[in-house]
C-alpha positions in Angstrom: 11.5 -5.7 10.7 9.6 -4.3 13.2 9.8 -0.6 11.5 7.2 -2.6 9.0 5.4 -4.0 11.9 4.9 -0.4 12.9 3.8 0.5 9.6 1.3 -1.2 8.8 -2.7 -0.8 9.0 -5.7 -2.4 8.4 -8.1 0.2 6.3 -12.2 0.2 6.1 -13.7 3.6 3.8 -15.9 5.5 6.3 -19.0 4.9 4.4 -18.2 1.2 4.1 -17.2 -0.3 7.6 -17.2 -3.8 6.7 -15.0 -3.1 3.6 -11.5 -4.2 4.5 -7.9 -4.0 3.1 -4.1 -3.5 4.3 -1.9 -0.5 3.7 1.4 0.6 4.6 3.0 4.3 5.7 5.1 5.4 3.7 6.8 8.1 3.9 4.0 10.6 6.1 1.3 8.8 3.3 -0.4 5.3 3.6 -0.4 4.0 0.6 -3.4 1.0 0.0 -4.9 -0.7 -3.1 -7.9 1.6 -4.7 -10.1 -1.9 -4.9 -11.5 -0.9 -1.0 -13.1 1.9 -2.8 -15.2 0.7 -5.2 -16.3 4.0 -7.1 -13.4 5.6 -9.5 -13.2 8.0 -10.5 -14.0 9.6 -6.6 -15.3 12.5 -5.7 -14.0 14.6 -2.9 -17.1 13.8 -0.5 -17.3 11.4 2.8 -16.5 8.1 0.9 -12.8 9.8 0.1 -12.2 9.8 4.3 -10.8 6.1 5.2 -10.6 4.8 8.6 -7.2 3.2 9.7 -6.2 1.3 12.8 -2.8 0.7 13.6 -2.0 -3.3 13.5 0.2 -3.0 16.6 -1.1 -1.4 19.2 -5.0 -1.0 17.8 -4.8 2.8 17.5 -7.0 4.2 15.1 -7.3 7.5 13.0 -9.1 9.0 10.1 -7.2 9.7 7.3 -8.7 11.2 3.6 -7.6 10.3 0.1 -5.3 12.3 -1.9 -6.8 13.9 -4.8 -6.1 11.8 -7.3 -5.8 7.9 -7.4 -4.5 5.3 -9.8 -6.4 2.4 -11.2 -5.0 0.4 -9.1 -3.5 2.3 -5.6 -4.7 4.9 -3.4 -2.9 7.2 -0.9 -4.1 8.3 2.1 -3.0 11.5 3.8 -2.7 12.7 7.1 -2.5 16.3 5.8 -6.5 17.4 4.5 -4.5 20.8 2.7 -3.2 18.0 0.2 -7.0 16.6 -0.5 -9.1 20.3 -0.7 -11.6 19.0 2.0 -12.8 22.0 4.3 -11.6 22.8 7.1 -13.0 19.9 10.1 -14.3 17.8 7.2 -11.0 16.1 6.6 -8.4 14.1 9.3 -8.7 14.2 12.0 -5.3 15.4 14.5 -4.9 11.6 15.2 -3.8 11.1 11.7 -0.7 13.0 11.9 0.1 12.1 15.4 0.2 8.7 14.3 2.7 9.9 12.1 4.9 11.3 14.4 4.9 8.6 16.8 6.2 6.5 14.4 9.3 8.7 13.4 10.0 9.4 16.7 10.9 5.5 16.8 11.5 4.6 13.2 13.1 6.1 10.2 10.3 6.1 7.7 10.2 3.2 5.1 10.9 4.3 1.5 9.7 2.7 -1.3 11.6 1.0 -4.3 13.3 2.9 -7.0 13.6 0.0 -9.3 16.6 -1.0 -11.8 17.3 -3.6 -14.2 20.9 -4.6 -14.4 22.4 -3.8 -17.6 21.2 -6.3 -20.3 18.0 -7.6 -18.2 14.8 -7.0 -18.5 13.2 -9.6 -16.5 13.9 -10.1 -12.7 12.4 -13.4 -10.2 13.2 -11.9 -6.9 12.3 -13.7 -3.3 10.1 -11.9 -1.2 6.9 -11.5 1.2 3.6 -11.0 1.7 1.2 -10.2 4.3 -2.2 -12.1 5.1 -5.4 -10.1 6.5 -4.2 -10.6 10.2 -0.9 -9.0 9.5 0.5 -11.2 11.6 1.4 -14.1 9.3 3.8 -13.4 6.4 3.5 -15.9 3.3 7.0 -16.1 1.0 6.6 -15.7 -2.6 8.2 -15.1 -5.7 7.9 -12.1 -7.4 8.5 -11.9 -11.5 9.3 -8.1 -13.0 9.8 -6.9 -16.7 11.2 -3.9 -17.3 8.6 -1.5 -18.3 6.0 -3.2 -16.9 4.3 -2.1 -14.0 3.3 -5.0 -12.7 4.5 -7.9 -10.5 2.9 -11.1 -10.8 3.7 -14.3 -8.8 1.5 -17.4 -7.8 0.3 -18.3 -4.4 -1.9 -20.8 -2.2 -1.9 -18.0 0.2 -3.7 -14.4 -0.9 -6.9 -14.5 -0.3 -10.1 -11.8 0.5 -8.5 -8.6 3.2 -5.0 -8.7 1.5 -5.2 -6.3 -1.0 -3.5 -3.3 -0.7 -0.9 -5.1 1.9 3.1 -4.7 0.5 5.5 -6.6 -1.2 8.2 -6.6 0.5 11.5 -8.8 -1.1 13.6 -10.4 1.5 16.0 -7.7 2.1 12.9 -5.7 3.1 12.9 -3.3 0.3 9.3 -1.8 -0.5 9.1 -2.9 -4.2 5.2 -2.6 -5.2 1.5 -3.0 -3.6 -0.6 -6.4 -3.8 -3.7 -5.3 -5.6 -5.9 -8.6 -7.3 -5.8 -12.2 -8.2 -6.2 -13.4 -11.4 -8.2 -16.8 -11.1 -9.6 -16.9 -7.2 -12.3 -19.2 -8.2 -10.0 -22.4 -9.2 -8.2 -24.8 -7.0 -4.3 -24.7 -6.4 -1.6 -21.9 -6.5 -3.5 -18.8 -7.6 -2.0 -16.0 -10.1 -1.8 -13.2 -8.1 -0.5 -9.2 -9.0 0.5 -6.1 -7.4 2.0 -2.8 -8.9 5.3 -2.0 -8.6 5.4 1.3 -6.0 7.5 3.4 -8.1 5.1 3.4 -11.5 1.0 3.5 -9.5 1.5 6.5 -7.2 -1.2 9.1 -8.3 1.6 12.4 -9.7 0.9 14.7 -6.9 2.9 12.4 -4.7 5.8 12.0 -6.7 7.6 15.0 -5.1 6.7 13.7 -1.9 8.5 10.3 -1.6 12.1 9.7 -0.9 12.9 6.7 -2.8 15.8 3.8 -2.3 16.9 2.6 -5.8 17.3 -1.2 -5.6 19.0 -3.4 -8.3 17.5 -6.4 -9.6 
């Protein structure tokens, strides 16, 4: 557990300071929800750099956007060759030392590669969440379909600064990314989504990840 301690970061875009989310590294990429940017489709100027401080030891970085985003998830990179920003425009060194101080104590985590059993297509598996401080975890569970990118499950508990923070299930398998809430105006459990990990990532980073397949 505390390789996912290690992992994770509390994100603000550079242009927008007081904009707040959670993300997760994974792999040498942080991967967030796109909601803390509010303008798709970008463009490769200052609002594509993100600022990111580490949730355990406060360290912060700057780390730029890969070029190219789902509706729903962004990646950030540590690496400005893999966004086209000039040269000094992009992340700064701090980015990928970050990176290496974390695999020098932790093999990186690896997102889901998910798989139905034979003859399912729906799955209810037991799992976690993170709230904004990172430092309470809420339980939920999490309902798939097969083909569906989406999970969906209903909380008390997700509220404004957890978007973009992972669903983890209990075994602490990487599954998807929590990205919106369906009804946050009404009283009660709210209906709550994220996207499964292996169906948002933007195609450029496909190649990058080294995925764990996980039966449900």
């Amino acid at each position: 557990m505390q390789n996912i301690y290690d992992a994770l970061f509390h994100i603000s875009p550079a242009a927008r300071p007081n904009t707040s989310g959670l993300g997760t590294l994974c792999g040498h990429n942080i991967i967030t929800c796109a909601h803390i940017h509010d303008q798709l489709p970008v463009k490769l100027d200052e609002d594509s750099l993100f600022d990111v401080r580490r949730v355990h030891d406060g360290k912060e970085a700057t780390f730029a956007m890969l070029f190219g985003s789902t509706l729903d998830v962004l990646v950030l990179s540590p690496d400005s060759m893999f966004v086209g920003l000039a040269e000094g425009d992009g992340p700064t060194a701090s980015a990928l030392d970050m990176y290496y101080e974390y695999i020098d104590c932790h093999t990186p985590i690896k997102p889901a590669l998910i798989s139905f059993k034979p003859g399912s297509k729906t799955a209810i598996v037991d799992g976690f969440f993170f709230a904004p401080d990172v430092k309470t975890v809420h339980k939920a569970q999490f309902h798939l379909e097969d083909g569906s990118p989406y999970i969906r499950f209903s909380s008390h508990d997700v509220q404004c600064g957890c978007s973009g923070g992972p669903l983890f299930t209990k075994e602490l398998k990487l599954i998807g990314v929590l990205t919106n809430l369906d009804n946050a105006g009404q009283i009660g459990a709210k209906e709550c989504f994220g996207r499964r990990i292996d169906s948002c990532l933007p195609v450029c980073v496909y190649p990058q990840m080294d995925f764990e397949t996980v039966v449900l």
